[in-house]
C-alpha positions in Angstrom: -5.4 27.6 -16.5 -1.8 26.5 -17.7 -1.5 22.8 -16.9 1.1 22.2 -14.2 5.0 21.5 -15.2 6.4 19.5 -12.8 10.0 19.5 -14.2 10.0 23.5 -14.8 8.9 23.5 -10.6 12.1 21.5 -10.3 14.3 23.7 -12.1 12.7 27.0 -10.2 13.3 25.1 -7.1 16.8 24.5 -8.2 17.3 28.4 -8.8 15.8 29.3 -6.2 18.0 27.0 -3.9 21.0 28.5 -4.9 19.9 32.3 -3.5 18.5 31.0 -0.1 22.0 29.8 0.3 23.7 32.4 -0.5 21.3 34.7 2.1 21.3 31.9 4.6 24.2 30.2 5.8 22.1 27.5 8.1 20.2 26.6 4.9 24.0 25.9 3.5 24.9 24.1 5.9 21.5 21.9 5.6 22.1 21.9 1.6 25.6 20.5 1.6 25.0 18.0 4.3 22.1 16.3 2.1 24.7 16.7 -1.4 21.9 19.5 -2.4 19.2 17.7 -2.3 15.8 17.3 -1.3 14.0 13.9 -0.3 13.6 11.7 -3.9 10.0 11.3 -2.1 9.1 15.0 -2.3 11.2 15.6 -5.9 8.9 12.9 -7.1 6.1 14.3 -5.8 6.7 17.6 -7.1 7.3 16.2 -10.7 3.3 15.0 -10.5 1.5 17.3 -7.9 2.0 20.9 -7.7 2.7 21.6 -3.8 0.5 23.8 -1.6 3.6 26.3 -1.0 7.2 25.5 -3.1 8.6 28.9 -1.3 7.8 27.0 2.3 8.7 23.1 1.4 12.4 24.9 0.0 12.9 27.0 3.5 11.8 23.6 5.3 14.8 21.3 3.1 13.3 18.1 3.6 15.8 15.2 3.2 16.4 11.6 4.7 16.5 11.5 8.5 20.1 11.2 9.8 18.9 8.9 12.5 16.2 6.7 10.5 16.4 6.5 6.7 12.5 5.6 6.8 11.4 9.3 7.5 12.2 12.8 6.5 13.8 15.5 8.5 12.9 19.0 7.9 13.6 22.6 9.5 10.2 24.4 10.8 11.5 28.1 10.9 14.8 30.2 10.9 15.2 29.6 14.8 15.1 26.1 14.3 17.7 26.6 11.1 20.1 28.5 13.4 20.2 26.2 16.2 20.6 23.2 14.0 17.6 21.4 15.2 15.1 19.3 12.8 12.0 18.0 12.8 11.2 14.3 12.0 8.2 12.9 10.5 7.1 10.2 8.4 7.2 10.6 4.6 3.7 9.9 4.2 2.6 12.7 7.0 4.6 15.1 5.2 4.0 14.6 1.6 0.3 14.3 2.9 1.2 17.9 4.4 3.1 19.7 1.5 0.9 18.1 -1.2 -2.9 18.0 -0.2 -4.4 17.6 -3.7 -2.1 14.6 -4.3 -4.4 11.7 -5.0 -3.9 8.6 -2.2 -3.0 6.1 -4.5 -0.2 8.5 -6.0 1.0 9.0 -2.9 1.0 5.6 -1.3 3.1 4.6 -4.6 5.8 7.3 -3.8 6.2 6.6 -0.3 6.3 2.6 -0.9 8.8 3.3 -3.9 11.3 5.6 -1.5 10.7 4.7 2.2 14.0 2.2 2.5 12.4 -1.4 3.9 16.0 -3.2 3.6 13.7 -4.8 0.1 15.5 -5.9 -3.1 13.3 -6.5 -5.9 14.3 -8.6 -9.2 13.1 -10.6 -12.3 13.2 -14.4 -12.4 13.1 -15.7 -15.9 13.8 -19.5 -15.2 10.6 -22.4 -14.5 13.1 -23.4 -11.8 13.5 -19.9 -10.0 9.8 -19.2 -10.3 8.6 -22.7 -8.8 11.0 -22.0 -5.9 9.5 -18.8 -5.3 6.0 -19.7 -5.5 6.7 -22.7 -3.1 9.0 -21.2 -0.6 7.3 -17.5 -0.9 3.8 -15.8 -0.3 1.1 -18.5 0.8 -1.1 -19.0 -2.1 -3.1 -22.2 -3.4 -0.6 -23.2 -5.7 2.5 -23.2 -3.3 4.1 -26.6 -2.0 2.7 -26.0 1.4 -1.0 -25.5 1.0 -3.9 -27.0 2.8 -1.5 -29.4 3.9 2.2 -28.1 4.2 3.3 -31.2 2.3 6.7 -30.0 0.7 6.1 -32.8 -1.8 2.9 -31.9 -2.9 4.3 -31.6 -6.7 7.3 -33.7 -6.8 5.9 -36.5 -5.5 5.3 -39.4 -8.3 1.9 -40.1 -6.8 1.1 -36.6 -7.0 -1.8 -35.3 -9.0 0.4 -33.7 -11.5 2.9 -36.6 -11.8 5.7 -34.4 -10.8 4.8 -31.6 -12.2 4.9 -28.4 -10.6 1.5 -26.0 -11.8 3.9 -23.0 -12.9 5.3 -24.9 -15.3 2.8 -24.0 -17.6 4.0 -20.2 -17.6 6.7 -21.2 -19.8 9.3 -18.5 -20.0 10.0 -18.7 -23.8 6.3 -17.2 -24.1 7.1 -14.6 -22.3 6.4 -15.3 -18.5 8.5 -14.5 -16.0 8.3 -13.4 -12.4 8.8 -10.3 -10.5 9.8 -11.0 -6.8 10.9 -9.0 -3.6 13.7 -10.4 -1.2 14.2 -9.2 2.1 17.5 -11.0 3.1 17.3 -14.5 1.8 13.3 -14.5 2.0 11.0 -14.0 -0.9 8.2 -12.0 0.6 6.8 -11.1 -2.0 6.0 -12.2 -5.8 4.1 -11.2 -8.9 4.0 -13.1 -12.4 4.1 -11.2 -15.2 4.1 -11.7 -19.1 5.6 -9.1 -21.6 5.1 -5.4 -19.7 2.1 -6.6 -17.8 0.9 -8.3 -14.6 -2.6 -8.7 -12.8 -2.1 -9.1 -8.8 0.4 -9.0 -6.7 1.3 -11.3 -3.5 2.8 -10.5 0.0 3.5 -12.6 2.5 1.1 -12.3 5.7 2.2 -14.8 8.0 3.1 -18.2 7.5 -0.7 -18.7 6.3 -1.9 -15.6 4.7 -1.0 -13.5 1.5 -2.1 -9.8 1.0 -1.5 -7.6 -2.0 2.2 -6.5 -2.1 2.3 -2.3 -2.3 5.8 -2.3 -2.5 6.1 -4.3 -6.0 2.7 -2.9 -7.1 4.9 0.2 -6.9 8.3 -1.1 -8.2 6.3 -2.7 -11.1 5.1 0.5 -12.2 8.0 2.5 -12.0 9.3 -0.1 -14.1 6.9 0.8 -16.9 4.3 -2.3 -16.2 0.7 -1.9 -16.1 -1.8 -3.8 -14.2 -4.6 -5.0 -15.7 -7.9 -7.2 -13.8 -7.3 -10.5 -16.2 -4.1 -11.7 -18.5 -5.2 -10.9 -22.3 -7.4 -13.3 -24.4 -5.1 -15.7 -26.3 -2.5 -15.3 -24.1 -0.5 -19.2 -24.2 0.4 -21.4 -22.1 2.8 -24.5 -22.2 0.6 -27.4 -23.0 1.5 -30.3 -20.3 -0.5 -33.7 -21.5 -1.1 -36.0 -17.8 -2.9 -39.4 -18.0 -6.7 -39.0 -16.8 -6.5 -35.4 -15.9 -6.5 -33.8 -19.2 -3.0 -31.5 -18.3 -1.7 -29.4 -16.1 -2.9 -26.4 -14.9 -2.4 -24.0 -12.5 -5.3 -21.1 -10.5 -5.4 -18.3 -13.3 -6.3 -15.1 -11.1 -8.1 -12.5 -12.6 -11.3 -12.8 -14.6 -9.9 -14.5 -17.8 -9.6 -17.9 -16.5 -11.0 -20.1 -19.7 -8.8 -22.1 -21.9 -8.5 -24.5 -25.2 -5.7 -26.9 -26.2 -3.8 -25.5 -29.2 -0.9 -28.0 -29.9 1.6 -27.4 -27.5 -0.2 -24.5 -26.0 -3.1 -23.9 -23.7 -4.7 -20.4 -25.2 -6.6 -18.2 -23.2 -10.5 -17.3 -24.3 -13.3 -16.3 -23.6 -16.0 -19.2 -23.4 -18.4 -16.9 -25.0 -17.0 -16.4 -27.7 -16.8 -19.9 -28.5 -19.2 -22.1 -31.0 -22.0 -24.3 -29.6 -20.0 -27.8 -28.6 -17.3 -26.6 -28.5 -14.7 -27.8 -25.6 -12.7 -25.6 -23.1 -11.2 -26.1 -19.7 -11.8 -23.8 -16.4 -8.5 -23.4 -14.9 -9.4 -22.5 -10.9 -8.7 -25.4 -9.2 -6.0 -26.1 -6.6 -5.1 -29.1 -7.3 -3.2 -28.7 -10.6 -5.8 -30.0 -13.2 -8.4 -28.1 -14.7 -12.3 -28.6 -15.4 -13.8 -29.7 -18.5 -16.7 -27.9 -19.6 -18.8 -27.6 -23.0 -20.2 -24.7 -24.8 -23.8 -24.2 -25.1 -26.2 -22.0 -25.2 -28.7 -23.4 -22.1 -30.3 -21.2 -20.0 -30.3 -20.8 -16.6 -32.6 -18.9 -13.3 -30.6 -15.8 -11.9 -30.2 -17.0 -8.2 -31.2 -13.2 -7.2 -34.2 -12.4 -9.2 -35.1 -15.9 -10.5 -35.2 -14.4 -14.1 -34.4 -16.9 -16.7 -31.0 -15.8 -18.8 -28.5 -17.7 -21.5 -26.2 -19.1 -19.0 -23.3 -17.2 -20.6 -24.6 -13.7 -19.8 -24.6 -15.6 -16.0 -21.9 -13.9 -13.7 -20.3 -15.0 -10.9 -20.1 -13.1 -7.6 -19.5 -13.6 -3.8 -16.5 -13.9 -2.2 -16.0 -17.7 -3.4 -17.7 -16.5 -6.9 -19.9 -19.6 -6.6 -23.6 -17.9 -6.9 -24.6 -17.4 -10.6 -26.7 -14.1 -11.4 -27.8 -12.0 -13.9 -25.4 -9.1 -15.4 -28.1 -6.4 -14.3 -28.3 -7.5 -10.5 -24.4 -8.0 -10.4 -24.6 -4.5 -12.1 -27.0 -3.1 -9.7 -26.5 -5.2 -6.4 -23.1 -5.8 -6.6 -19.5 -3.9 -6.0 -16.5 -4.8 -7.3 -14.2 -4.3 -3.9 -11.3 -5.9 -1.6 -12.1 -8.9 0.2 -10.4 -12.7 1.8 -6.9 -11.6 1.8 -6.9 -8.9 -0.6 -8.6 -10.9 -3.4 -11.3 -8.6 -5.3 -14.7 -10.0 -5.7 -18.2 -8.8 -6.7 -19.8 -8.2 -3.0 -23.0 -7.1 -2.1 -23.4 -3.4 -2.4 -24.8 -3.3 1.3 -21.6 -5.3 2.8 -18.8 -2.3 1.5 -17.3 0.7 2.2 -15.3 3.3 -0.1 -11.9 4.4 1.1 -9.4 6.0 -1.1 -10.7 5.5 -4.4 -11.3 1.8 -3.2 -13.9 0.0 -2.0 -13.6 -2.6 0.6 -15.7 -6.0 2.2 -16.4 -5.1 5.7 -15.7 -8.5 6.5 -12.3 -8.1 5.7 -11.4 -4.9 6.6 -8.6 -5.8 8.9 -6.8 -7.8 5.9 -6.8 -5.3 4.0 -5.5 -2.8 5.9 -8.6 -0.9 6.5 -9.5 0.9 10.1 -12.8 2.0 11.5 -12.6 5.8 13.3 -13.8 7.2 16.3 -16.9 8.3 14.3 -18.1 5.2 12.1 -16.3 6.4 9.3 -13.3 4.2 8.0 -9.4 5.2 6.4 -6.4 3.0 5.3 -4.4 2.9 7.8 -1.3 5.0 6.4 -4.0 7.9 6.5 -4.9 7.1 10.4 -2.9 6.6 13.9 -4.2 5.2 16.8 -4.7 7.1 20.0 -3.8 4.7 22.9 -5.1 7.7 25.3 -8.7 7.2 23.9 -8.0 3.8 22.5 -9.4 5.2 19.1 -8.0 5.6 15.6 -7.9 9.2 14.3 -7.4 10.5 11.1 -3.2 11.2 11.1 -4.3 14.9 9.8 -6.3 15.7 12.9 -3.5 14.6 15.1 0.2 15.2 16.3 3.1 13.3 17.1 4.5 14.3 20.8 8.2 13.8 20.2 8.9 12.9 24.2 6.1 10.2 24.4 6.6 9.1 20.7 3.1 8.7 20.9 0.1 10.4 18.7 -2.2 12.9 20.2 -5.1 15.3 18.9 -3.7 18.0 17.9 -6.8 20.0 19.7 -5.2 18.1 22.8 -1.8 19.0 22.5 0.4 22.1 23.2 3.5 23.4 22.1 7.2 23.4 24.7 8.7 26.0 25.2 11.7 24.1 23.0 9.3 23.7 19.8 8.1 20.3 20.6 4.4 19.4 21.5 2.9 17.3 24.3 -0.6 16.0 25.2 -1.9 18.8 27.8 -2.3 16.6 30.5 1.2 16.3 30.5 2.3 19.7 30.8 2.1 23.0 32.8 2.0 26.9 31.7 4.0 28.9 33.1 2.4 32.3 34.0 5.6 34.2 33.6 6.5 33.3 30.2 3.6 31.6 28.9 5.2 28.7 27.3 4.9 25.3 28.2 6.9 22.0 29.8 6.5 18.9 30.2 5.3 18.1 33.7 8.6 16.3 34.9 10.1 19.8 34.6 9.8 21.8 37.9 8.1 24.2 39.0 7.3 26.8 41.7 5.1 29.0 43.2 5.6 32.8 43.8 4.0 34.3 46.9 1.3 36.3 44.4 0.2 32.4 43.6 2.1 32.2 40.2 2.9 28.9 39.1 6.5 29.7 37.0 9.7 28.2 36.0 12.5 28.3 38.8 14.5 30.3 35.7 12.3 33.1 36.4 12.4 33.1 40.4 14.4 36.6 40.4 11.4 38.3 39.0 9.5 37.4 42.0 11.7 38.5 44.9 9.3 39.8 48.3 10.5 43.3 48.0 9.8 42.9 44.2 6.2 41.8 44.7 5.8 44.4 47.5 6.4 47.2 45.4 
């Protein structure tokens, strides 16, 4: 089979365009009111994912919603065309829709790259710029206002650090810098990165609380960066000499977290790798300073199967990584998934689910965005709505938005007005005349054969008429 083209779909789209407006004067109109264009969320889409029917997504002209940039707007059919009436939807619902084999992760980056959230995202290349935004944006455990919320927590000359500030060490002459997203004068969100690369992302979740951040996940990548699970062995740091503490040091995420003083540098390793004596320095506390440890080659009891191992095949798992096992029950016993505000750990296998190509804690489902369904299964929640009739979540597939409750329904509980628009059934009546549907605050009557009908209809139902 040819592999798909996504740019040669664009330019038959683009041909294509041009004809249904010449042969269709509402699709014109709908053409040159959007500057001939489609959504950018469904043109990106097409250039990766072949859709499920170009012919039918053209017809339909899906573009930004006049009356809320966040969704699309599209026309169903040519009746809807001619009388100037659209439909609107979410962008998700309807990429979800047009593109079915579209992988989720795909998708959830195109919809967080062009669904407008009034979000500005930049670069900060300054030790200044980046301790501000680290202090004064997401909650994390090197911010100013952990554990505590004691603003002078690093400038303080008492302080641990002596009045240093832990980011510090991510000088921006190597290379570090930060990637951050605004939304008015707040920094909500924040990711440090180091030549084209970065390895988590943080958005703010209350005053308290950090998730990852989708949106720059997304930005990131459209900028060319890559995320990786740990920052690349001898990767440097600015060496900062502190009486008694050794030097500063900030919480390296990721699973690199080892280094050793090079002059004026910290460099990352692995501790393995190193020769028997030799010094390095764990970098994962919150308080600024790092641990000393020695390279040896001591062996240690796997705290699963009690089988003795070198303790530097011993691997760390659990949500605080603090119990030491053996690589083949971390291997066997153990999933790498989403946990305490979107951190990834090594859980036990029993305790997670798999939802999108991800696997989650079950503990921490709720944190990570993650939403248990009317039958035991689970779904992120941009793949599921919830039902306030049955107080249940449902996947968004299996249901339908009723445009005059603004509510979500299942779609085998809804029915479709007589205008085009749809409505739970217990909120609407048939008419026996015309068999269409309306909403239940729409009259009705009764004709003397015991039809219930819309009063537009009365004249068909006259007493000599129904005598005859």
């Amino acid at each position: 089979m040819r592999k798909y083209n996504g740019f040669e779909m664009l330019e038959i789209v683009e041909e294509a365009r041009q004809v249904v407006a010449r042969h269709r004067s509402w699709h014109l109109r709908e053409q040159r009111q959007t500057d001939w264009k489609m959504h950018p969320a469904v043109i990106a889409a097409v250039t990766v994912c072949r859709p499920a029917d170009w012919h039918l997504l053209l017809l339909e002209w899906p573009h930004i919603a006049d009356d809320d940039k966040r969704q699309i707007a599209y026309t169903r059919d040519e009746r809807k065309g001619e009388e100037n009436r659209q439909t609107m939807t979410s962008v998700g619902k309807y990429l979800k829709r047009q593109f079915p084999t579209m992988s989720d992760h795909v998708l959830r980056d195109i919809v967080a790259l062009h669904t407008p959230h009034n979000v500005d995202f930049k670069f900060l290349r300054t030790t200044p710029e980046m301790c501000n935004a680290v202090d004064h944006g997401p909650y994390s455990c090197m911010c100013a206002r952990y554990s505590g919320g004691n603003p002078d927590r690093w400038t303080h000359p008492q302080s641990v650090t002596y009045g240093h500030h832990p980011y510090e060490v991510y000088d921006h002459e190597l290379g570090w810098h930060m990637a951050i997203a605004t939304e008015g004068n707040e920094v909500t969100g924040r990711a440090l990165c180091i030549g084209e690369m970065y390895v988590r992302t943080y958005k703010a979740c209350g005053e308290h609380g950090s998730t990852t951040d989708e949106r720059l996940d997304a930005w990131l990548q459209d900028q060319g960066y890559r995320k990786k699970g740990s920052w690349d062995l001898d990767t440097l740091f600015k060496h900062i000499p502190i009486p008694r503490r050794y030097f500063v040091a900030p919480y390296i995420d990721g699973g690199q977290y080892h280094v050793v003083t090079d002059g004026a540098h910290l460099r990352l390793v692995d501790s393995s790798d190193l020769d028997n004596g030799d010094t390095y320095y764990e970098c994962r506390n919150t308080s600024g300073t790092p641990t000393q440890e020695t390279h040896n080659t001591g062996t240690m009891q796997c705290e699963d199967c009690d089988e003795w191992i070198d303790e530097n095949d011993a691997r760390t798992v659990g949500l605080s990584e603090d119990r030491c096992v053996c690589e083949s029950c971390r291997d066997n016993d153990y999933t790498w998934a989403y946990s305490w505000r979107g951190r990834e750990r090594y859980i036990q296998s029993d305790n997670v689910i798999y939802v999108s190509d991800n696997y989650y804690d079950l503990d921490y489902l709720s944190e990570n965005n993650i939403v248990e369904l009317h039958d035991g299964d689970y779904a992120h929640t941009d793949d599921a709505v919830y039902i306030e009739r049955l107080d249940q979540y449902h996947l968004v597939d299996d249901c339908t938005h009723c445009e005059h409750s603004n509510e979500y329904e299942l779609s085998d509980d809804c029915v479709q007005l007589h205008d085009g628009e749809w409505a739970h059934n217990d909120d609407a009546w048939l008419c026996e005349h015309s068999n269409e549907y309306y909403l239940d605050k729409v009259d009705s009557m009764m004709t003397e054969c015991g039809k219930k009908i819309h009063p537009a209809y009365a004249e068909h139902y006259t007493t000599e008429t129904e005598g005859e």
